[in-house]
Rosetta silent file (secondary structure, phi, psi, omega in degrees, C-alpha in Angstrom):
SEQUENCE: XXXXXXXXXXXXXXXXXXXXXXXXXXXXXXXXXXXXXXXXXXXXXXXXXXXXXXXXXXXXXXXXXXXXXXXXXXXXXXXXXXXXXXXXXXXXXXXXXXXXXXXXXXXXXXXXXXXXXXXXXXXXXXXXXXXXXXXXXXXXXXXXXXXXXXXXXXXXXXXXXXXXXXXXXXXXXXXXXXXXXXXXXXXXXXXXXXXXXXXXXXXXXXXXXXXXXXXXXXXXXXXXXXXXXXXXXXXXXXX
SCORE:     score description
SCORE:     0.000 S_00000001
   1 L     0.000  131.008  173.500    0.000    0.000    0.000 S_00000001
   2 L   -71.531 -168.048 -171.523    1.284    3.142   -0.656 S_00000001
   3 H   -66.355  -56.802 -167.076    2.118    6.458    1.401 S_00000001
   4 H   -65.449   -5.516  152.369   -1.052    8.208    0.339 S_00000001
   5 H   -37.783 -115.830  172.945   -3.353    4.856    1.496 S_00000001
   6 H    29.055  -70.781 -178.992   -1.818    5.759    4.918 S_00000001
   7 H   -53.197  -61.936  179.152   -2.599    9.766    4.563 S_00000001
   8 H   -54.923  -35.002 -148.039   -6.515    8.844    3.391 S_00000001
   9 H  -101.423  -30.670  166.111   -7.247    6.454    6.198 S_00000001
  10 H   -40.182  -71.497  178.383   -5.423    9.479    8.693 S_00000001
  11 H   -93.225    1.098  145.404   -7.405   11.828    7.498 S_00000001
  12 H   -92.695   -6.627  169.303  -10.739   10.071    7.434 S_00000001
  13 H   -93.527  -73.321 -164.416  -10.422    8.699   10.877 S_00000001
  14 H   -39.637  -38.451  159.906   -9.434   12.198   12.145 S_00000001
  15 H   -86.796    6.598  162.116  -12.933   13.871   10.825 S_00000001
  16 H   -81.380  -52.894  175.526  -14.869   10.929   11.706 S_00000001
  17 H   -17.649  -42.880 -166.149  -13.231   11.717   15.414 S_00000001
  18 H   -61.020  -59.149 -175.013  -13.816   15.506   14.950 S_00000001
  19 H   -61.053   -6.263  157.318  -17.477   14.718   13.903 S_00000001
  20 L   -74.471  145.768 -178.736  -18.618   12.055   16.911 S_00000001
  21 L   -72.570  -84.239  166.129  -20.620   13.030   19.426 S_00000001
  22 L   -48.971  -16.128  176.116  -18.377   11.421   21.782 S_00000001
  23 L    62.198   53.157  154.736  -14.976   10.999   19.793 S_00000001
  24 L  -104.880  156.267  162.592  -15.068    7.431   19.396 S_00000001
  25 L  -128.979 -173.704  177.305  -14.643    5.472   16.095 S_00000001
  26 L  -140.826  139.991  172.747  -14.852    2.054   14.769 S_00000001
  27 H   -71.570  -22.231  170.597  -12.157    0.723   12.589 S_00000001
  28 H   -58.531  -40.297 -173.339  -15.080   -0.664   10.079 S_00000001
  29 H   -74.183  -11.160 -138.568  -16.326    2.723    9.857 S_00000001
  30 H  -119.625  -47.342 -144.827  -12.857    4.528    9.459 S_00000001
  31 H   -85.691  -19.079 -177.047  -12.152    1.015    6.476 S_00000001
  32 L   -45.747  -61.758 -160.646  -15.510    2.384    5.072 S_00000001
  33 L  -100.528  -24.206  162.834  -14.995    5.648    4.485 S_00000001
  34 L   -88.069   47.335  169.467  -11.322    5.320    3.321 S_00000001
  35 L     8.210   63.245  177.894  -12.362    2.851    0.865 S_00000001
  36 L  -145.450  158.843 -176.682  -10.147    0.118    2.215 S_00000001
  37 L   -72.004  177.892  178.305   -9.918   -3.288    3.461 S_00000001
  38 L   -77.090  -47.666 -153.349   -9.502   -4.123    7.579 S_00000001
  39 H   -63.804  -37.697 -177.179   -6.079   -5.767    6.121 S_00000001
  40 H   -75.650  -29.068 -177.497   -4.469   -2.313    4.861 S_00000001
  41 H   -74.632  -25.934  167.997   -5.317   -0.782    8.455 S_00000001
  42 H   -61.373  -47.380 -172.551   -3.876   -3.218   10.193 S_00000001
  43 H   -57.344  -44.952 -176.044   -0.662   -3.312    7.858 S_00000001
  44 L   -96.657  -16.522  156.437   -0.362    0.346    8.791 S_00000001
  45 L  -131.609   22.898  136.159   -1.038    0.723   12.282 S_00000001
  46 L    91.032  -30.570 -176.506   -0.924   -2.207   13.662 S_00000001
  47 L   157.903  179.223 -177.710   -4.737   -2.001   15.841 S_00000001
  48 H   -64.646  -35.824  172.333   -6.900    0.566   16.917 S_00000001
  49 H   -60.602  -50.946 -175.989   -4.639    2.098   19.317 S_00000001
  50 H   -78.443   -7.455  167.868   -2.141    2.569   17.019 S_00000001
  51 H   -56.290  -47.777 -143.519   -4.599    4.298   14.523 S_00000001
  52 H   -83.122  -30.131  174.104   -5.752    6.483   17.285 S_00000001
  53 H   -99.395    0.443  148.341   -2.353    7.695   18.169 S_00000001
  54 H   -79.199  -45.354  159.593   -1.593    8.228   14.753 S_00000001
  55 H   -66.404  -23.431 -154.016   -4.382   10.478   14.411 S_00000001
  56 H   -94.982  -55.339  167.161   -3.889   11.792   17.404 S_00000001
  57 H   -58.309  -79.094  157.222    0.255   12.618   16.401 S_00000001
  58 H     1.391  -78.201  158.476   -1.281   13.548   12.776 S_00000001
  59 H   -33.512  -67.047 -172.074   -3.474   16.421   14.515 S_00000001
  60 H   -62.383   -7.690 -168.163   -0.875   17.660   17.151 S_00000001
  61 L   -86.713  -11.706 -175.968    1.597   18.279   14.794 S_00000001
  62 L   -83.232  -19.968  176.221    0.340   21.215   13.407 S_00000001
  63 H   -66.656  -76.430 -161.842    0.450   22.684   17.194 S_00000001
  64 H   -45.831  -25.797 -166.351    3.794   21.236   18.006 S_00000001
  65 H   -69.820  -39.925  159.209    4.826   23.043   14.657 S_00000001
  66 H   -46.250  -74.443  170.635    4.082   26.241   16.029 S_00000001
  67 H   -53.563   -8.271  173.645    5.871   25.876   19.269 S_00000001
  68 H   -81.656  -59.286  173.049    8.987   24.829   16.638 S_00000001
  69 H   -66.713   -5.204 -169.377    8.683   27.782   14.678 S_00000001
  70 L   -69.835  -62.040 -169.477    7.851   30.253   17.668 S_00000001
  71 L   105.181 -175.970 -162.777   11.808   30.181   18.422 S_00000001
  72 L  -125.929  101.468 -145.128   12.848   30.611   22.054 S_00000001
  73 L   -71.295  168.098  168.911   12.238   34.395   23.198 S_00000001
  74 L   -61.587  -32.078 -162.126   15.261   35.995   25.688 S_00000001
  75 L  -109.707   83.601  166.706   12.385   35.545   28.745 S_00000001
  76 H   -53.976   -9.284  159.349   11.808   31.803   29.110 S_00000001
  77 H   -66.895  -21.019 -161.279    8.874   32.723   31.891 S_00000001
  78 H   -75.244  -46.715 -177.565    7.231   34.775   29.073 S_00000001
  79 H   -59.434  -53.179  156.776    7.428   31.457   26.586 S_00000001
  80 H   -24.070  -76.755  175.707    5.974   29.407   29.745 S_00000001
  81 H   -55.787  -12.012  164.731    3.263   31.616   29.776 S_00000001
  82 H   -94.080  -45.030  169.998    2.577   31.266   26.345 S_00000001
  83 H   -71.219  -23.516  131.710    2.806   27.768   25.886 S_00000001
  84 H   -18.912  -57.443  148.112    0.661   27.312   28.574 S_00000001
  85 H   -71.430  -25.966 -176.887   -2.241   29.155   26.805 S_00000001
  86 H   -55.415  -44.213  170.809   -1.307   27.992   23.262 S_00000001
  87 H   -67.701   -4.028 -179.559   -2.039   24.580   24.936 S_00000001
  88 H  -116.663  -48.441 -161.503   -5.581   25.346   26.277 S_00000001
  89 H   -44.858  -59.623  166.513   -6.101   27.399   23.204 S_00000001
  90 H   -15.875  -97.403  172.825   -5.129   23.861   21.285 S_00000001
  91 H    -8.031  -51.673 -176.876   -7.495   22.106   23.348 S_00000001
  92 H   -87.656   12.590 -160.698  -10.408   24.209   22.963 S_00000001
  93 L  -130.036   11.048 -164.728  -10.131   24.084   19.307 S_00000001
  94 L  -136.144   20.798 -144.944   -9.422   20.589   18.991 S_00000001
  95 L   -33.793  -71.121 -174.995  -12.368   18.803   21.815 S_00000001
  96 H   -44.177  -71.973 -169.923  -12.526   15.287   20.763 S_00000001
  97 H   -82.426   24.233 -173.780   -9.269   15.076   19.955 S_00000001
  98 H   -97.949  -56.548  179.950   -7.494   16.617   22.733 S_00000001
  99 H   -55.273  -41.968  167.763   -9.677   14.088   24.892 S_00000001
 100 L   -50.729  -31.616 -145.097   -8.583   10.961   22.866 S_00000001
 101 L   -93.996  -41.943  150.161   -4.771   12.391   23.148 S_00000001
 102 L  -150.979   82.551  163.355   -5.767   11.613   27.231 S_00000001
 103 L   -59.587  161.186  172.521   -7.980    8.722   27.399 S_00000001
 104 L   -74.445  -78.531  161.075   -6.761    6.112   29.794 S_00000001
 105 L    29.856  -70.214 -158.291   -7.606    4.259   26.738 S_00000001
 106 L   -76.932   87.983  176.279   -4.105    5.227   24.975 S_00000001
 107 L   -50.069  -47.192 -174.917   -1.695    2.802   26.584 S_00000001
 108 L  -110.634   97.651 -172.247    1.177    4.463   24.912 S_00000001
 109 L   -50.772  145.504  167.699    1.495    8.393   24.684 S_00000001
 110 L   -53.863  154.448  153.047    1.541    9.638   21.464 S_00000001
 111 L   -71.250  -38.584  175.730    4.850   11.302   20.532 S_00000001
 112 H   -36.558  -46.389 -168.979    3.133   14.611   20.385 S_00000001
 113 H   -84.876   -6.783 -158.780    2.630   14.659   24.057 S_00000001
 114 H   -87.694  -46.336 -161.582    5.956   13.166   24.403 S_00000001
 115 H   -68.089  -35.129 -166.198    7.588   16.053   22.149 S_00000001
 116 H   -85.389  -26.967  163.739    5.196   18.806   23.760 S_00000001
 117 H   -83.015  -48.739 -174.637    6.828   17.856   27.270 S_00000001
 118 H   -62.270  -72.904 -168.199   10.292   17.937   26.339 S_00000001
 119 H   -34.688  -55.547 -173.230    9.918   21.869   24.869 S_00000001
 120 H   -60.427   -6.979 -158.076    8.186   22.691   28.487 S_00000001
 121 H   -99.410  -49.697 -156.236   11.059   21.126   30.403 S_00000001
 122 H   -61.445  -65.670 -161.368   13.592   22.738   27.565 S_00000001
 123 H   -49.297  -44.098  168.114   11.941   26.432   28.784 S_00000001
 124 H   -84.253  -12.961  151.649   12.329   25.720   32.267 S_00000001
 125 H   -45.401  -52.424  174.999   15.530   24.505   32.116 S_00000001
 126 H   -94.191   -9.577  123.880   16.417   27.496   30.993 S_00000001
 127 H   -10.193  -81.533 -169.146   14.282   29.259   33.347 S_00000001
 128 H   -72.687    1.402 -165.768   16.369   27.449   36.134 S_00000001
 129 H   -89.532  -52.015 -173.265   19.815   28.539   34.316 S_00000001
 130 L  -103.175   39.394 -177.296   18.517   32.174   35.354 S_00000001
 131 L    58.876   25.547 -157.243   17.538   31.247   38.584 S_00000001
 132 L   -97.097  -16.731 -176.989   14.090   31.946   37.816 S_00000001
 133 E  -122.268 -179.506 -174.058   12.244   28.647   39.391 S_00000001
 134 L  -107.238  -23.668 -168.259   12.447   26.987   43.008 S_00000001
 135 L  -121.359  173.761 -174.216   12.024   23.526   42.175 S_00000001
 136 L   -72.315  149.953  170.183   14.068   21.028   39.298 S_00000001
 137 H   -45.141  -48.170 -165.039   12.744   21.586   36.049 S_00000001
 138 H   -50.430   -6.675 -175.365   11.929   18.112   35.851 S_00000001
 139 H   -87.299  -37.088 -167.437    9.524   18.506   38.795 S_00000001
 140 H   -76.634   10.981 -175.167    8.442   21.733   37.745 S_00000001
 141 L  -112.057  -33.976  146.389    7.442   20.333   34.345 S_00000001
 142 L   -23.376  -97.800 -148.302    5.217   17.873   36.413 S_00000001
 143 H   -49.090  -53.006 -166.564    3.305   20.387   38.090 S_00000001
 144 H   -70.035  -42.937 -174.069    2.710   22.724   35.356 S_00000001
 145 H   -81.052  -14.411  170.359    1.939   20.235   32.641 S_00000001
 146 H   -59.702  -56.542 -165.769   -0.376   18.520   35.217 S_00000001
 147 H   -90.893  -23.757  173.602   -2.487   21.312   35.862 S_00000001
 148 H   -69.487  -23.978  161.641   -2.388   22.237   32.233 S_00000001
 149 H   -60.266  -25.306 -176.104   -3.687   19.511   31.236 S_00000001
 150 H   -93.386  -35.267  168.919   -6.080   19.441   33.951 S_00000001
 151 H   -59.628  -38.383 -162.659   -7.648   23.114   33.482 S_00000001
 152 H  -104.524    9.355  158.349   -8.124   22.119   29.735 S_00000001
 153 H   -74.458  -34.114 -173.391   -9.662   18.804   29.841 S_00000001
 154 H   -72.659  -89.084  178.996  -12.490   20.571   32.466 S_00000001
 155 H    -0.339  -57.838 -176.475  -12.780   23.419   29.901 S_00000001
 156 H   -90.342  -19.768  172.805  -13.384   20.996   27.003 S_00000001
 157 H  -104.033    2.607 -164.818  -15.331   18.337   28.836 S_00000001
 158 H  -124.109   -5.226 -115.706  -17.102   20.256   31.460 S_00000001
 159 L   -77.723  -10.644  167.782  -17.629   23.784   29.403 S_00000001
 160 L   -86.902  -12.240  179.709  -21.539   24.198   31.486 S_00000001
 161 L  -117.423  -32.389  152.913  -19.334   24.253   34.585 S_00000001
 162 L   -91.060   76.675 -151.678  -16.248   25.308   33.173 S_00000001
 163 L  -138.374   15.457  149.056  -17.408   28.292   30.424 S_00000001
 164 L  -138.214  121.158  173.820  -14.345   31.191   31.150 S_00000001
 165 L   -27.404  -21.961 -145.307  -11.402   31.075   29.911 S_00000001
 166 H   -86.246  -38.552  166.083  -10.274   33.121   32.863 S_00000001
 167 H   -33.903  -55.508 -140.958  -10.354   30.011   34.968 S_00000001
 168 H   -85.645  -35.420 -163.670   -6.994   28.636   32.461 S_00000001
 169 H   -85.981  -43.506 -170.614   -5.281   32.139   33.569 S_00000001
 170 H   -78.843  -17.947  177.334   -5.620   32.443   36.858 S_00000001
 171 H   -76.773  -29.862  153.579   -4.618   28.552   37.699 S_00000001
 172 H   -41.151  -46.918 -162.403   -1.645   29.523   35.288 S_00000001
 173 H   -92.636  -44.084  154.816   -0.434   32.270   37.345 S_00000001
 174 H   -51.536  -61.291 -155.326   -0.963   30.497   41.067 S_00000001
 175 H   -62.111  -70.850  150.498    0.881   27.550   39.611 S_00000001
 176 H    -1.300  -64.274  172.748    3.593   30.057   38.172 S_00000001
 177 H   -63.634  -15.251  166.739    3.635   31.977   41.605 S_00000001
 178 H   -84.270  -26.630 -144.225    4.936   28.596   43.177 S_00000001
 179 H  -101.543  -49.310 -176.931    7.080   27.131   40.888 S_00000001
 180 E   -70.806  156.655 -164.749    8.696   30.843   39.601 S_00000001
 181 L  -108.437  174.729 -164.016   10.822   32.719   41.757 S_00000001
 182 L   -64.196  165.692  164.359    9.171   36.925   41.306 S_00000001
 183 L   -97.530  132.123  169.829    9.788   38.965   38.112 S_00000001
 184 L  -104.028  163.611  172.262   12.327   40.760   37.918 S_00000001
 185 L   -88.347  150.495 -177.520   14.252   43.393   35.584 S_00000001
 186 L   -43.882  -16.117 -141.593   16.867   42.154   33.632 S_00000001
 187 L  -115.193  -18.494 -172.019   19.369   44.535   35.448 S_00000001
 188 L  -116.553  153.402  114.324   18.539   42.834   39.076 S_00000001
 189 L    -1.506  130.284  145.317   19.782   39.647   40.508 S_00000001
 190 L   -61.769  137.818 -159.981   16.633   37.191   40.959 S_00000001
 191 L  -154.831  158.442 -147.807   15.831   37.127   44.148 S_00000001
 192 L  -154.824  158.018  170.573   13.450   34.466   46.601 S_00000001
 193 L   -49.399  131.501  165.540   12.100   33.954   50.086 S_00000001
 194 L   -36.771  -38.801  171.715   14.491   32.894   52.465 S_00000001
 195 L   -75.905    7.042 -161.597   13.183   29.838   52.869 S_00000001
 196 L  -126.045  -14.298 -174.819   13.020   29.117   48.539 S_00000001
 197 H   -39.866  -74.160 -161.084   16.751   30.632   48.662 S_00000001
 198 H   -74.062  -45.696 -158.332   19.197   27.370   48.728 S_00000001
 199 H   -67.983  -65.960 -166.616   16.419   25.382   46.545 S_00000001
 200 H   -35.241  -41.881  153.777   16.276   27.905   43.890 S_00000001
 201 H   -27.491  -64.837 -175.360   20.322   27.892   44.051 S_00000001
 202 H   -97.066   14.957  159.003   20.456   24.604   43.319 S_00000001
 203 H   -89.179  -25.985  149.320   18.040   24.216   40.669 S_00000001
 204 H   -23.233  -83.312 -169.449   19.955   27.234   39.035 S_00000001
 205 H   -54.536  -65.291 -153.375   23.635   25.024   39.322 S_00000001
 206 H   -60.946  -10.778  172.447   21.935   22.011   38.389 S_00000001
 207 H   -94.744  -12.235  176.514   20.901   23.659   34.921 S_00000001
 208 H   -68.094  -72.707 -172.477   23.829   25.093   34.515 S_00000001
 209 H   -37.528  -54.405  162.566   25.752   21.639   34.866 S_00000001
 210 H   -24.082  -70.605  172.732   23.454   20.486   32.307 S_00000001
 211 H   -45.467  -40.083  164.945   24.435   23.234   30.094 S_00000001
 212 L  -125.793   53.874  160.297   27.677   22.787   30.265 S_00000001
 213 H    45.859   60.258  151.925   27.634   18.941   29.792 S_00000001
 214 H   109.644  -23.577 -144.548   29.144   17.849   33.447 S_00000001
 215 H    15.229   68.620  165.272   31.863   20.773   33.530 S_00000001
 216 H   100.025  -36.515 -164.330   34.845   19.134   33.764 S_00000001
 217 L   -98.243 -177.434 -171.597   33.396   16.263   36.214 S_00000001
 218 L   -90.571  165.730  177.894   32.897   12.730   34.698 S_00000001
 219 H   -53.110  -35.766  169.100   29.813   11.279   33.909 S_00000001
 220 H   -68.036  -43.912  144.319   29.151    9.444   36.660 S_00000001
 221 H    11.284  -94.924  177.616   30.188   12.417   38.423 S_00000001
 222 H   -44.143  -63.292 -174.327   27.733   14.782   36.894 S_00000001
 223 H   -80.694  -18.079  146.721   24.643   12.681   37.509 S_00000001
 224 H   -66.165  -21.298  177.133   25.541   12.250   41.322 S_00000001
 225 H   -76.682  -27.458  163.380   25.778   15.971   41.125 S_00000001
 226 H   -91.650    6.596 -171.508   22.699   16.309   39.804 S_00000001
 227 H   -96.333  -56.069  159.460   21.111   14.208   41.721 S_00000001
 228 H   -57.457  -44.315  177.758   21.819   15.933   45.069 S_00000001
 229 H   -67.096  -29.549  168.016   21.169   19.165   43.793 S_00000001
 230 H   -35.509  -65.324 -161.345   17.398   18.025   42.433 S_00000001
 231 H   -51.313  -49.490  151.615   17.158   16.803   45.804 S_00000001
 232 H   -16.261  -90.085 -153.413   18.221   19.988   47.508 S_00000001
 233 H   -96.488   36.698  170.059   15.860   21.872   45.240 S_00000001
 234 H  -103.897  -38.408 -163.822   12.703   19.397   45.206 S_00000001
 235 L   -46.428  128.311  179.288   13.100   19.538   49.231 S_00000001
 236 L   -68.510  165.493 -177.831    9.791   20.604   50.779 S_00000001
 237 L  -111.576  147.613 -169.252   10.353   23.268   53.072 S_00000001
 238 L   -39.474  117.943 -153.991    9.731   22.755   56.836 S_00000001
 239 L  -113.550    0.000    0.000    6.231   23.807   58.418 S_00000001
């Protein structure tokens, strides 16, 4: 079967998806409408799951393609804050198939969501280079994609209970006020609570080591060094 087989069966299961009340399909209905046997669908994805997370990649890519081309701004909080709505914006424009992309259902993430985490982690990482967050990226990449994910699934599945956008901003900006150390001008030192002080420090060093691939210590090195400082700046702080 050729490439374009592939493309037609893509882009008829992605508008029968758009076009369900519910964003379910059936592969007979998908082999229907692409005028193809069950044998070519299989041959190309492998089962329904892997259809679903082909359409599902298929879709996202025109998002992720955005976030490729935006390029990466001087103020990695500002880019945070952008990707952050770009991603509910996504969401609200995309229902069904932002809800397929995370069904329990999907055993296997898509790459999209795979690709769309590493860019938030790249931003705080560099974030944490200019001392701008309190916790390791990788934690802080958690939290934030957690609740983003979580504001814009209620938004798209709940929208009589969830129906202003304003909600997606303001859980942005609490989440933001924990994770980010304050804004500052480019001209000042970043600067943190006393108690957020040594953690911010060492998620700061620990992106830095990153950045400059171990400095000098060896690999094994490096990744005990990064390991204590995570801990250091993942430590909760004492009530």
């Amino acid at each position: 079967m050729s490439t374009s087989t592939r493309t037609r069966i893509l882009e008829v299961a992605a508008t029968l998806i758009r076009e369900s009340p519910d964003g379910d399909i059936s592969t007979r209905a998908v082999c229907e409408a692409a005028k193809v046997g069950a044998p070519a669908l299989y041959r190309h994805f492998g089962d329904k799951e892997g259809l679903l997370s082909a359409v599902v990649d298929h879709g996202f890519e025109k998002y992720l393609a955005t976030k490729r081309e935006r390029g990466e701004t001087t103020d990695p909080v500002e880019d945070l804050r952008r990707g952050w709505d770009s991603h509910v914006a996504f969401a609200l424009d995309n229902r069904n198939l932002y809800r397929l992309m995370n069904s329990p259902a999907m055993r296997t993430p898509p790459a999209a969501a795979l690709e769309s985490h590493r860019i938030l982690t790249g931003d705080l990482e560099r974030a944490a280079a200019q001392g701008r967050i309190r916790v390791a990226p990788e934690l802080a990449a958690q939290m934030i994609m957690s609740a983003n994910v979580g504001v814009a699934l209620m938004l798209v599945s709940r929208p009589a209970t969830f129906d202003d956008i304003e909600v997606s901003r303001r859980v942005r900006d609490a989440l933001h006020a924990t994770v980010l150390t304050p804004d500052v001008s480019p001209s000042t030192p970043p600067s943190a609570p006393p108690d957020a002080e040594v953690p911010t420090a060492a998620a700061r060093l620990s992106a830095l080591l990153r950045q400059e691939q171990g400095a000098g210590l060896s690999t094994a090195e490096a990744a005990l060094m990064k390991e204590w400082l995570d801990r250091v700046a993942n430590a909760r702080p004492e009530t």
